[in-house]
N, CA, C and O atoms as CSV, one atom per row, in Angstrom:
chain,resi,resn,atom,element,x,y,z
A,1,UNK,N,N,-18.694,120.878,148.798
A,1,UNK,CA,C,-19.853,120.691,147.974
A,1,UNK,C,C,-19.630,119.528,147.011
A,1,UNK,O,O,-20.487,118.755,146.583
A,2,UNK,N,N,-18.556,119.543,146.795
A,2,UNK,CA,C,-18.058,118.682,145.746
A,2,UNK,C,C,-17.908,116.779,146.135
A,2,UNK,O,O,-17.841,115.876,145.301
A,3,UNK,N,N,-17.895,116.672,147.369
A,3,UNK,CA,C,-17.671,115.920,148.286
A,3,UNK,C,C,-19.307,115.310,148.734
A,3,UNK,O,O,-19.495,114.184,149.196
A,4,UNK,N,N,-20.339,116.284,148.487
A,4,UNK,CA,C,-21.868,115.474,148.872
A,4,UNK,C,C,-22.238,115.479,147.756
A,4,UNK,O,O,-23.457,115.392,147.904
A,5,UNK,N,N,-22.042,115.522,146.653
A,5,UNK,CA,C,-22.298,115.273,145.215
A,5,UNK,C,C,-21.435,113.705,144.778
A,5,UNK,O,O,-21.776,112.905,143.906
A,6,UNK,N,N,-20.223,113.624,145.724
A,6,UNK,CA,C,-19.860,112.222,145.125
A,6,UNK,C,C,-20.606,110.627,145.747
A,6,UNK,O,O,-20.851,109.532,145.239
A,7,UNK,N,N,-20.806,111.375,147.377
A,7,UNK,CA,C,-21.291,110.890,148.254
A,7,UNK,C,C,-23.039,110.381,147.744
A,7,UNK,O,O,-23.424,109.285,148.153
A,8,UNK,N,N,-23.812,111.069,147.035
A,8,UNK,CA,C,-25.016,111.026,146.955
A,8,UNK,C,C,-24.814,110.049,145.356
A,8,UNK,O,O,-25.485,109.017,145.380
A,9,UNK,N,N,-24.108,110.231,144.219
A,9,UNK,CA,C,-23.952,109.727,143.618
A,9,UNK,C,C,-23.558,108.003,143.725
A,9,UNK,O,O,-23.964,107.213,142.872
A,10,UNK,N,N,-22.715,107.581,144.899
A,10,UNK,CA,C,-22.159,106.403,145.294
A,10,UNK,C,C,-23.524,105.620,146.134
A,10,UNK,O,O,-23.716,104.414,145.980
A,11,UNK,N,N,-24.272,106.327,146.874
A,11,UNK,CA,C,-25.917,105.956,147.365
A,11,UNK,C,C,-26.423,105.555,146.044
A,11,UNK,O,O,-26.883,104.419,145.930
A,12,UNK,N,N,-26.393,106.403,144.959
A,12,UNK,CA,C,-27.361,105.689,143.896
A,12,UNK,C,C,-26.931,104.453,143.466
A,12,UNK,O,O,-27.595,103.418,143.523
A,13,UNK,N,N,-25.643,104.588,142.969
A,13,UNK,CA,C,-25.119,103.627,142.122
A,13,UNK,C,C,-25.385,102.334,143.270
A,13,UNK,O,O,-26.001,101.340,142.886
A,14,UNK,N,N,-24.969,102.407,144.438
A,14,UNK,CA,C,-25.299,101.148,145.695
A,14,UNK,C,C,-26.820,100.382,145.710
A,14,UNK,O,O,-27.206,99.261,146.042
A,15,UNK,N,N,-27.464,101.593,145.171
A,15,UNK,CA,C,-29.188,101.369,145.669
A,15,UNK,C,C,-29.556,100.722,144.169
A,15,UNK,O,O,-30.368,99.798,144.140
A,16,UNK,N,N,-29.056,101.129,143.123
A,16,UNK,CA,C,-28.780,100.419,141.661
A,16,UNK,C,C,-28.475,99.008,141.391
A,16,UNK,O,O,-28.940,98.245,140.545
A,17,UNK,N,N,-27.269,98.771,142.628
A,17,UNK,CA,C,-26.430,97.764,142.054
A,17,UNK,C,C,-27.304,96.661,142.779
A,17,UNK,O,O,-27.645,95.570,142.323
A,18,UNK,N,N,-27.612,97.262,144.139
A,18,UNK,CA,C,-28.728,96.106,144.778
A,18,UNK,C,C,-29.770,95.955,144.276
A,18,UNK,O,O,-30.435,95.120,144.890
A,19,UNK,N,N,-30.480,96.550,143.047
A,19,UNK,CA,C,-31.612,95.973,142.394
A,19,UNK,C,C,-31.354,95.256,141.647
A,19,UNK,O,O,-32.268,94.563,141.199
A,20,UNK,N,N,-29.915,95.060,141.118
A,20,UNK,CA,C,-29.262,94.329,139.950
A,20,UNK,C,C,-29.341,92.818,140.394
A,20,UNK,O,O,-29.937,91.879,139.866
A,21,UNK,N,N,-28.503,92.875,141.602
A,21,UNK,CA,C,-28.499,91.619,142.469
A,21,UNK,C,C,-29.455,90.991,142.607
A,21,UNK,O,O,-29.539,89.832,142.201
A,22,UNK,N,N,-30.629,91.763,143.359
A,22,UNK,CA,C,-31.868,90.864,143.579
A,22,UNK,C,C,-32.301,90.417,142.482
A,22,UNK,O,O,-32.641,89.234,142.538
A,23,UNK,N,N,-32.445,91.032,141.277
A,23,UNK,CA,C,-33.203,90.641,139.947
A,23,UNK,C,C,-32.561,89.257,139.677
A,23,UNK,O,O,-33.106,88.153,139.705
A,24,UNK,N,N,-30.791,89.696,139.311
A,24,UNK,CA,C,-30.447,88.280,138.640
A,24,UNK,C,C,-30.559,87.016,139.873
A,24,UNK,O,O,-30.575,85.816,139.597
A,25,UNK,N,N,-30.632,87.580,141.264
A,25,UNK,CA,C,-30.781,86.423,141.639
A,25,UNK,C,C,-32.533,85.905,141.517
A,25,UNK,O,O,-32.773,84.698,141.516
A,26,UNK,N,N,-33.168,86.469,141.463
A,26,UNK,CA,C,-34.888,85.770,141.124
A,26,UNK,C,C,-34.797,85.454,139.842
A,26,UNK,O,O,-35.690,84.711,139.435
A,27,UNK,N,N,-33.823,85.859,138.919
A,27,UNK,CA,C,-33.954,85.281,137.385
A,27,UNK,C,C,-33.018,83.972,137.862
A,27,UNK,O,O,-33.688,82.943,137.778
A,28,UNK,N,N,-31.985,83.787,138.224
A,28,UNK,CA,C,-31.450,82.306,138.582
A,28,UNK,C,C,-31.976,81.216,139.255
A,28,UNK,O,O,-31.844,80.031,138.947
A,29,UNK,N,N,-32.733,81.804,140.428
A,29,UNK,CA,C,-33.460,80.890,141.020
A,29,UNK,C,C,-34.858,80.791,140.035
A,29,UNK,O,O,-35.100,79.632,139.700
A,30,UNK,N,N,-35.477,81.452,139.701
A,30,UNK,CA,C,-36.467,80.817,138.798
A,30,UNK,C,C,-36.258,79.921,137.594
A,30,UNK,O,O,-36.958,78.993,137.188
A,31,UNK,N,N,-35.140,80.414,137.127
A,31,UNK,CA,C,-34.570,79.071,136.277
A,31,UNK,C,C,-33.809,77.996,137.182
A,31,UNK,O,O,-33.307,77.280,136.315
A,32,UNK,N,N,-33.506,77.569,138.163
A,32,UNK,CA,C,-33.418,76.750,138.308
A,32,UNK,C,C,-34.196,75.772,138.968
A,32,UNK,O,O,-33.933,74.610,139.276
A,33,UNK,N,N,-35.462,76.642,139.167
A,33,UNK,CA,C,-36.824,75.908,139.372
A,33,UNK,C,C,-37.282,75.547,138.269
A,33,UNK,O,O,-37.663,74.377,138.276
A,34,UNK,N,N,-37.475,76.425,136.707
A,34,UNK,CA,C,-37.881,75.601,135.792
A,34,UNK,C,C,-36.839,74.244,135.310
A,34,UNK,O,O,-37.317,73.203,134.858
A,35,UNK,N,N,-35.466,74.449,135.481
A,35,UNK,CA,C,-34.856,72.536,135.126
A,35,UNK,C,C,-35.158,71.564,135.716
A,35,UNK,O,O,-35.097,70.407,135.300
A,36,UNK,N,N,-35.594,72.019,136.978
A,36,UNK,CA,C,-35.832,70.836,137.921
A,36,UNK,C,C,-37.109,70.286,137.915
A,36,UNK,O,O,-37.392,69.158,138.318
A,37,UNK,N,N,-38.223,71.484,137.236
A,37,UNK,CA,C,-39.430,71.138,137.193
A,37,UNK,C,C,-39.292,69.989,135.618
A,37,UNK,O,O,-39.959,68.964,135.481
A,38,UNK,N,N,-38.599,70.347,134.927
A,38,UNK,CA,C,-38.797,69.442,133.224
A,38,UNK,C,C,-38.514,68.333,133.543
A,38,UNK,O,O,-37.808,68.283,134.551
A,39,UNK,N,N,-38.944,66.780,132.804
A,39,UNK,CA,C,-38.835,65.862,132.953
A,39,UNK,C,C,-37.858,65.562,132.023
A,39,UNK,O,O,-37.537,66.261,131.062
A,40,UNK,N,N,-37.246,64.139,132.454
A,40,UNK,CA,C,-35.709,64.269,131.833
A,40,UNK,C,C,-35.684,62.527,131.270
A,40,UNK,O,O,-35.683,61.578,132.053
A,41,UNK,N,N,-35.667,62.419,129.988
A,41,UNK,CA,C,-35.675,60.990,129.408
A,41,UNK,C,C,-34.731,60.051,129.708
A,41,UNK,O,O,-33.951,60.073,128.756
A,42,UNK,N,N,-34.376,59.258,130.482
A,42,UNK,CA,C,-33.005,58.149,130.157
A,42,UNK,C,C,-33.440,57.253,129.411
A,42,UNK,O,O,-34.551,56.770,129.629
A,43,UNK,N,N,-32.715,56.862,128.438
A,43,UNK,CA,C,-32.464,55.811,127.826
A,43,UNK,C,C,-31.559,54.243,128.375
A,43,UNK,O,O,-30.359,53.973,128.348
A,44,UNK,N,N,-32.673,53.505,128.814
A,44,UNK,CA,C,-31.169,52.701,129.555
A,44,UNK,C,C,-31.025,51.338,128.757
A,44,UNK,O,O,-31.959,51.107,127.989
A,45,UNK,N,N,-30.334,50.700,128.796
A,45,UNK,CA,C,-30.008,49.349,127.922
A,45,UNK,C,C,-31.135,48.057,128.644
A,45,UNK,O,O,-31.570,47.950,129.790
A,46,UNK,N,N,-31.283,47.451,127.772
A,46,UNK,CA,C,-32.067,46.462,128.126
A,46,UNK,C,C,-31.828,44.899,128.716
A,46,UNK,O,O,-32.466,44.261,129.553
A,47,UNK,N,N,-31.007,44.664,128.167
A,47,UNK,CA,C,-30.339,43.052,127.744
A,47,UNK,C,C,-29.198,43.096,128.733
A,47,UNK,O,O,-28.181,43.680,128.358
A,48,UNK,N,N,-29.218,42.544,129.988
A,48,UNK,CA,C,-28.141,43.120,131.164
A,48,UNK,C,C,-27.527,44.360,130.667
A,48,UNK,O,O,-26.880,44.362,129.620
A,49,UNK,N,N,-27.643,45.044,131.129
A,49,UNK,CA,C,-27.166,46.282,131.043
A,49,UNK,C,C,-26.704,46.716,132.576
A,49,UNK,O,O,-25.628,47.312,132.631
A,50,UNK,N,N,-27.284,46.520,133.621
A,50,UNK,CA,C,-26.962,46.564,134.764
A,50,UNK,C,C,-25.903,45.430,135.235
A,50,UNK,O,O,-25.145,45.507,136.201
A,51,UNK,N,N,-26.008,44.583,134.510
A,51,UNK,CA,C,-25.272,43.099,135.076
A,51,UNK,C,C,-24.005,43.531,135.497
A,51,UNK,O,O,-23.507,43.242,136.585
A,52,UNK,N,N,-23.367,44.388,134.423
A,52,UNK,CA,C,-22.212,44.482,134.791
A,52,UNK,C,C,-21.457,45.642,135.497
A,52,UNK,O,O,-20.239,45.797,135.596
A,53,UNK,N,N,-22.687,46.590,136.065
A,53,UNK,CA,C,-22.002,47.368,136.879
A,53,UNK,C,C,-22.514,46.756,138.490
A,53,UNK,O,O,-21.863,46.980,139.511
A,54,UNK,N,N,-23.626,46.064,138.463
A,54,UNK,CA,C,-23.784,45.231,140.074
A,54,UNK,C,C,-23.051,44.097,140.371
A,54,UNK,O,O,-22.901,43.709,141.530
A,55,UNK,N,N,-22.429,43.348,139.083
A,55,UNK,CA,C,-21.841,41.962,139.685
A,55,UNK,C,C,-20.521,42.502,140.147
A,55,UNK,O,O,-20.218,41.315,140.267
A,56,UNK,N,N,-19.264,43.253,140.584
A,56,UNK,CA,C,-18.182,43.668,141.120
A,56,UNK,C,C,-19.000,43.611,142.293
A,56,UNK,O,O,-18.639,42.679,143.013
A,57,UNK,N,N,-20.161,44.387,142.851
A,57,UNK,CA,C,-20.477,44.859,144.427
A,57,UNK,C,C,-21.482,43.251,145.080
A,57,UNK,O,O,-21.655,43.013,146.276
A,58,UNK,N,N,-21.950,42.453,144.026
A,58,UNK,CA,C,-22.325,41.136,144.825
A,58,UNK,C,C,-20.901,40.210,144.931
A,58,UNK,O,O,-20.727,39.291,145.731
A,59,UNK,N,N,-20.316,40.500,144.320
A,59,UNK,CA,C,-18.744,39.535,144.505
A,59,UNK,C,C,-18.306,40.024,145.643
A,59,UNK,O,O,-17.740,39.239,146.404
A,60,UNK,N,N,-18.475,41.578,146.080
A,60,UNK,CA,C,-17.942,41.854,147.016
A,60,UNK,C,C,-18.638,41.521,148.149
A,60,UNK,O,O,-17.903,41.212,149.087
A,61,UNK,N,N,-20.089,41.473,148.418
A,61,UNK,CA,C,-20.990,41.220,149.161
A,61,UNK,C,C,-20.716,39.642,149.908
A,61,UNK,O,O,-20.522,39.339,151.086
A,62,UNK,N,N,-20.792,38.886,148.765
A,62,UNK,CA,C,-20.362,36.956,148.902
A,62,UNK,C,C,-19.430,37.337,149.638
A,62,UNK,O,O,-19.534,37.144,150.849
A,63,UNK,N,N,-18.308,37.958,149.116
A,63,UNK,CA,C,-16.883,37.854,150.092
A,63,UNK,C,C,-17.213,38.298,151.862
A,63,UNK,O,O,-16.892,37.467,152.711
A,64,UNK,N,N,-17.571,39.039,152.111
A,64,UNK,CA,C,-17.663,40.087,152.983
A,64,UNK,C,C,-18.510,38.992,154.380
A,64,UNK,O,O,-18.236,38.660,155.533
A,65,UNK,N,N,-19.669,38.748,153.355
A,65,UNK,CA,C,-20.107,37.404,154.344
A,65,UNK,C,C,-19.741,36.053,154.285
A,65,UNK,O,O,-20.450,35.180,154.785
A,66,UNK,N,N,-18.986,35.883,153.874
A,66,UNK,CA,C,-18.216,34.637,153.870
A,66,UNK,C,C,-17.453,34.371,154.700
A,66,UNK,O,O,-17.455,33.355,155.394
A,67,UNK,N,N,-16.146,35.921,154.750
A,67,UNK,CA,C,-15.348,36.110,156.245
A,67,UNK,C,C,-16.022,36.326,157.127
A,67,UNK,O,O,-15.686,35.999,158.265
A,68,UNK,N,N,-17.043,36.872,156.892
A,68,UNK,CA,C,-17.332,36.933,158.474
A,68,UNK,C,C,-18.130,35.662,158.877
A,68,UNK,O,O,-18.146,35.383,160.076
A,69,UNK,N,N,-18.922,34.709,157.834
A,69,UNK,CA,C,-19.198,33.392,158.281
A,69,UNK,C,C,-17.961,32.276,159.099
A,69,UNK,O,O,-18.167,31.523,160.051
A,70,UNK,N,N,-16.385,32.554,158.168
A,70,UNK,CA,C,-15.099,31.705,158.529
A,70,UNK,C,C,-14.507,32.381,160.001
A,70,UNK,O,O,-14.139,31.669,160.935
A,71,UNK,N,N,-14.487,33.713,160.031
A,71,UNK,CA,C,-14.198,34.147,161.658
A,71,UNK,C,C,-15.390,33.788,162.910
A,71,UNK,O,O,-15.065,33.924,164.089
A,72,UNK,N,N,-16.644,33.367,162.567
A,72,UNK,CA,C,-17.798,32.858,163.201
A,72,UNK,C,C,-17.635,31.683,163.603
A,72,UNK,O,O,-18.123,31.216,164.632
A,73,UNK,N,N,-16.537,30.791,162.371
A,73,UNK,CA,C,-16.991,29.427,163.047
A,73,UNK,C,C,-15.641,29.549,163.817
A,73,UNK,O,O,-15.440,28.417,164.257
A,74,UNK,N,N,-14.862,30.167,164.105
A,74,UNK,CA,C,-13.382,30.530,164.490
A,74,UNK,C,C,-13.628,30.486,165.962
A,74,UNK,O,O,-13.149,29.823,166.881
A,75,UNK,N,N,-14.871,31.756,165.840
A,75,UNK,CA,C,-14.674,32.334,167.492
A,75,UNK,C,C,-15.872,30.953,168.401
A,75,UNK,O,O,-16.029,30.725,169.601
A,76,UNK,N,N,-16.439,30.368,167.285
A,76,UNK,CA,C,-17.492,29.228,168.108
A,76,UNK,C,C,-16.413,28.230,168.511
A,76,UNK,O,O,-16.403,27.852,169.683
A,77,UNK,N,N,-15.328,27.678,167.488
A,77,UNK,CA,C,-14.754,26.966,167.408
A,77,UNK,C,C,-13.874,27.300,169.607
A,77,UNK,O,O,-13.943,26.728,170.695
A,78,UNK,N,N,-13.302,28.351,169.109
A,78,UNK,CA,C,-11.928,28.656,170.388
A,78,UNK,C,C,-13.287,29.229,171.511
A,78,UNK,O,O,-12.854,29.665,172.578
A,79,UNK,N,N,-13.952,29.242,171.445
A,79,UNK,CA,C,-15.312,29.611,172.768
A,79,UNK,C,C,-15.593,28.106,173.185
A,79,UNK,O,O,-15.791,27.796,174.359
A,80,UNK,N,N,-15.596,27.335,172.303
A,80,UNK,CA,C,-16.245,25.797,173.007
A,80,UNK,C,C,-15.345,25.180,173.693
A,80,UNK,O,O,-15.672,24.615,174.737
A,81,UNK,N,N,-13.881,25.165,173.187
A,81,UNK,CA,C,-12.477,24.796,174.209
A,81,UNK,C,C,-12.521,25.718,175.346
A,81,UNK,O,O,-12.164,25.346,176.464
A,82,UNK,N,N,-12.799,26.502,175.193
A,82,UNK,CA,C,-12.913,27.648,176.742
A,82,UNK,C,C,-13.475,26.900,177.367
A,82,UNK,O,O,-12.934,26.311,178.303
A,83,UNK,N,N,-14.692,26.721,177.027
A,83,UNK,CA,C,-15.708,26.650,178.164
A,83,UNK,C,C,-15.414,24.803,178.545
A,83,UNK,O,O,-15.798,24.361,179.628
A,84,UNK,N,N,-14.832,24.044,177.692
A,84,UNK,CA,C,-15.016,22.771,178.337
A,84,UNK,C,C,-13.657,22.976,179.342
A,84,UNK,O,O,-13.485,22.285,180.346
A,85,UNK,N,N,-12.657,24.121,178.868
A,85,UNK,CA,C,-11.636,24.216,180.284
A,85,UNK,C,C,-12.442,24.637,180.963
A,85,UNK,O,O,-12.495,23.867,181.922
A,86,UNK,N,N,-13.267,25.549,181.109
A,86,UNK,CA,C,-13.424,26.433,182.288
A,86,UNK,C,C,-14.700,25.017,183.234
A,86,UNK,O,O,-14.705,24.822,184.449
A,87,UNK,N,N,-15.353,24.485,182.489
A,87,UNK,CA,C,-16.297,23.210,183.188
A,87,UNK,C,C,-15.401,22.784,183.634
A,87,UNK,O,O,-15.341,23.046,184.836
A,88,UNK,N,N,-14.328,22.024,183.154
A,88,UNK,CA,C,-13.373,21.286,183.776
A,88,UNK,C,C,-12.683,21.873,185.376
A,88,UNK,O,O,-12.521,21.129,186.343
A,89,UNK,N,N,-12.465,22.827,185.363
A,89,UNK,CA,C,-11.905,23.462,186.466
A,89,UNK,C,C,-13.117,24.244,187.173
A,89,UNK,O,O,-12.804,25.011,188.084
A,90,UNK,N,N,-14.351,24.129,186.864
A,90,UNK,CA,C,-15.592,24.746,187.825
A,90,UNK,C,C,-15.375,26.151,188.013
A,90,UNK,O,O,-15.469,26.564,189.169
A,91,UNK,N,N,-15.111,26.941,187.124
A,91,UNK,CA,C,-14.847,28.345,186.576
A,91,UNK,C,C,-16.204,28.867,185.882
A,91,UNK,O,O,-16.443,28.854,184.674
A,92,UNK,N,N,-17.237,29.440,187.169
A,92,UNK,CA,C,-18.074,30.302,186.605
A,92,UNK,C,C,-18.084,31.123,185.755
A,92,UNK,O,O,-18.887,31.047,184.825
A,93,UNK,N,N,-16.973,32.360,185.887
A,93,UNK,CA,C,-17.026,33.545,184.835
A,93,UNK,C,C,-16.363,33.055,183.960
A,93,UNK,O,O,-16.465,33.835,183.013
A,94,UNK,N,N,-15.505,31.933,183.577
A,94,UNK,CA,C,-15.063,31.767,182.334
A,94,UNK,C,C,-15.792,30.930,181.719
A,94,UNK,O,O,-15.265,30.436,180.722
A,95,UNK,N,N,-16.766,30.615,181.953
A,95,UNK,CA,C,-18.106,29.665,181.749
A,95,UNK,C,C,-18.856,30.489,181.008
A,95,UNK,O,O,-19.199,30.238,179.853
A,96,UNK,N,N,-19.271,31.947,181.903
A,96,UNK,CA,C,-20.448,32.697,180.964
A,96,UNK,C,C,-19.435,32.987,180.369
A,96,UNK,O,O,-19.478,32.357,179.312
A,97,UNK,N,N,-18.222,33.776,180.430
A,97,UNK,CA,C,-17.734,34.486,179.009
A,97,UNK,C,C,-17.546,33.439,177.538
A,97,UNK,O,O,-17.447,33.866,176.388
A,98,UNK,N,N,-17.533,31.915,177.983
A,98,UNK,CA,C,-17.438,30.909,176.604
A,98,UNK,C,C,-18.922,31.172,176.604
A,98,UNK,O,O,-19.081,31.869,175.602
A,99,UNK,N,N,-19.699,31.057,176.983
A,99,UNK,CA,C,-21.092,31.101,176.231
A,99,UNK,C,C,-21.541,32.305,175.407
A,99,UNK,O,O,-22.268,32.536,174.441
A,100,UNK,N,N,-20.999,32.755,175.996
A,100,UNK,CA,C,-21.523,34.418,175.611
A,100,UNK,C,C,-20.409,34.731,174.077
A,100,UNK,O,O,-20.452,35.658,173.269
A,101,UNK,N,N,-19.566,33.634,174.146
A,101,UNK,CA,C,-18.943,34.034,172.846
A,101,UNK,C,C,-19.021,32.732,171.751
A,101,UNK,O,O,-18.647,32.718,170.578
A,102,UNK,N,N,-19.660,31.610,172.575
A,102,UNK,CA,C,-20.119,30.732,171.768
A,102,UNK,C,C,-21.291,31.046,171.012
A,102,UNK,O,O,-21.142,30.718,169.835
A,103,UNK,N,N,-22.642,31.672,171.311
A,103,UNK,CA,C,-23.683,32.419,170.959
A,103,UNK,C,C,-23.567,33.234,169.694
A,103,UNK,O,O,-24.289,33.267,168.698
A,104,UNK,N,N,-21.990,34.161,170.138
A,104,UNK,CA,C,-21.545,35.345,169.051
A,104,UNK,C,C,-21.310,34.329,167.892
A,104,UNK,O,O,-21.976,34.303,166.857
A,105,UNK,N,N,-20.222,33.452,168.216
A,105,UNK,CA,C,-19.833,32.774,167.122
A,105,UNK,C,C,-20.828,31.953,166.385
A,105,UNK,O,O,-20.662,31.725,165.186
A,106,UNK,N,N,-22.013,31.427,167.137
A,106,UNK,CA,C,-23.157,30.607,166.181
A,106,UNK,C,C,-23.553,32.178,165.516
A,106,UNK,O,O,-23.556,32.367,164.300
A,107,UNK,N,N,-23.744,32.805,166.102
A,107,UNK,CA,C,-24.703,34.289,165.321
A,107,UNK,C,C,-23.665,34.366,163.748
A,107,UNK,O,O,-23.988,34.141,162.582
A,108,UNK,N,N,-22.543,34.719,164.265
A,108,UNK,CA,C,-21.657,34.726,163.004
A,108,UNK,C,C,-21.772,34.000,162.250
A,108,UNK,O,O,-21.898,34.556,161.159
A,109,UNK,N,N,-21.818,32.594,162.166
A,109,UNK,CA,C,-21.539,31.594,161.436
A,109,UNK,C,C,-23.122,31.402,160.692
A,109,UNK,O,O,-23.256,30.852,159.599
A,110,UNK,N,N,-23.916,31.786,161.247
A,110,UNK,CA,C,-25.122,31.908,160.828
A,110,UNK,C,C,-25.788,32.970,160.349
A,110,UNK,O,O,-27.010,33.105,160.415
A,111,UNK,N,N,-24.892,33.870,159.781
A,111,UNK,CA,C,-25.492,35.111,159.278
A,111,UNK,C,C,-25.252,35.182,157.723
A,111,UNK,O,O,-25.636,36.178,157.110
A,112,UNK,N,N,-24.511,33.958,156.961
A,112,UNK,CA,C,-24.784,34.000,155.748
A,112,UNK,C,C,-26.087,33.385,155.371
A,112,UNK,O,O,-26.707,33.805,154.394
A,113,UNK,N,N,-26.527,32.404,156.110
A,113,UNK,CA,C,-27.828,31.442,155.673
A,113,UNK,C,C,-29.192,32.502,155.764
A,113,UNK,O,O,-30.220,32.579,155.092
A,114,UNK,N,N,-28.683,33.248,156.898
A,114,UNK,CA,C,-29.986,34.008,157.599
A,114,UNK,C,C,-30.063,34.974,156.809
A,114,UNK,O,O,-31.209,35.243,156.451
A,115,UNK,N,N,-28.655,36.053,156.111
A,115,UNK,CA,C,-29.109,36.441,154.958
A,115,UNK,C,C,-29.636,35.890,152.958
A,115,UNK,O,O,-30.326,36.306,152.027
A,116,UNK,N,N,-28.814,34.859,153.270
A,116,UNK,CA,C,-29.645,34.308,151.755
A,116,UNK,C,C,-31.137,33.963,151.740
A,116,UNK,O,O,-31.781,33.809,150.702
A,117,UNK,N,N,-31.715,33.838,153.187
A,117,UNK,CA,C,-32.656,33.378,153.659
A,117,UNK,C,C,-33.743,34.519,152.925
A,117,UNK,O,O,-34.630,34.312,152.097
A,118,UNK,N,N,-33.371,35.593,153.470
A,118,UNK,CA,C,-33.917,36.565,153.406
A,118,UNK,C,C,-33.754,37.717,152.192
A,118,UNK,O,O,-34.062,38.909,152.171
A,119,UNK,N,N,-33.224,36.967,151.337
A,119,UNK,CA,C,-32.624,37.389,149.763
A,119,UNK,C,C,-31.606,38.440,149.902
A,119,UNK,O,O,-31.674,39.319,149.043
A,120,UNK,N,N,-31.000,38.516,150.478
A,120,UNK,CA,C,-29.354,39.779,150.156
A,120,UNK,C,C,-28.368,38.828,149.363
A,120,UNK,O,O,-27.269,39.244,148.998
């Protein structure tokens, strides 16, 4: 007897504790629908204020296309000796493969202009 009295008691307290749960969780999630709903002021600086956290990532930008403009004129450069060996010796496939990497290398070498072109 003593044993369905603890049993029925441990049902309540379970059926208790899960109303507890659900509540605080609809009280958490409703507050964290009202922070997200409030609007939130920044104050930001006026007078460059940005200057100096974007100029590190355009220094890095210049750099980035720069090498890859100097490896562009690299691979145009060693693609155009290919191909005047491979003319020289009447070497079809080493003919398209210099073109096909002379092309890469104008693309390269031309992808800083084509982006300043286009403001990056």
């Amino acid at each position: 007897m003593r044993k369905n009295e603890v049993a029925v008691a441990e049902k309540k307290a379970n059926k208790g504790l899960s109303k507890v749960k659900k509540t605080v969780a609809a009280v958490c999630g409703a507050g964290y629908m009202a922070m997200n709903a409030m609007p939130l002021t920044v104050f930001a600086a006026q007078a460059g204020g940005t200057q100096a956290i974007t100029q590190p990532l355009d220094n890095l930008k210049t750099l980035v296309i720069a090498i890859i403009g100097a490896v562009g004129v690299i691979i145009l450069a060693k693609n155009v000796m290919e191909f005047a060996q491979a003319y020289q010796q009447q070497d079809s496939s080493t003919m398209n493969s210099a073109l096909k990497g002379i092309v890469a290398g104008i693309m390269m070498a031309g992808i800083s202009t084509v982006l300043t072109f286009l403001g990056f």
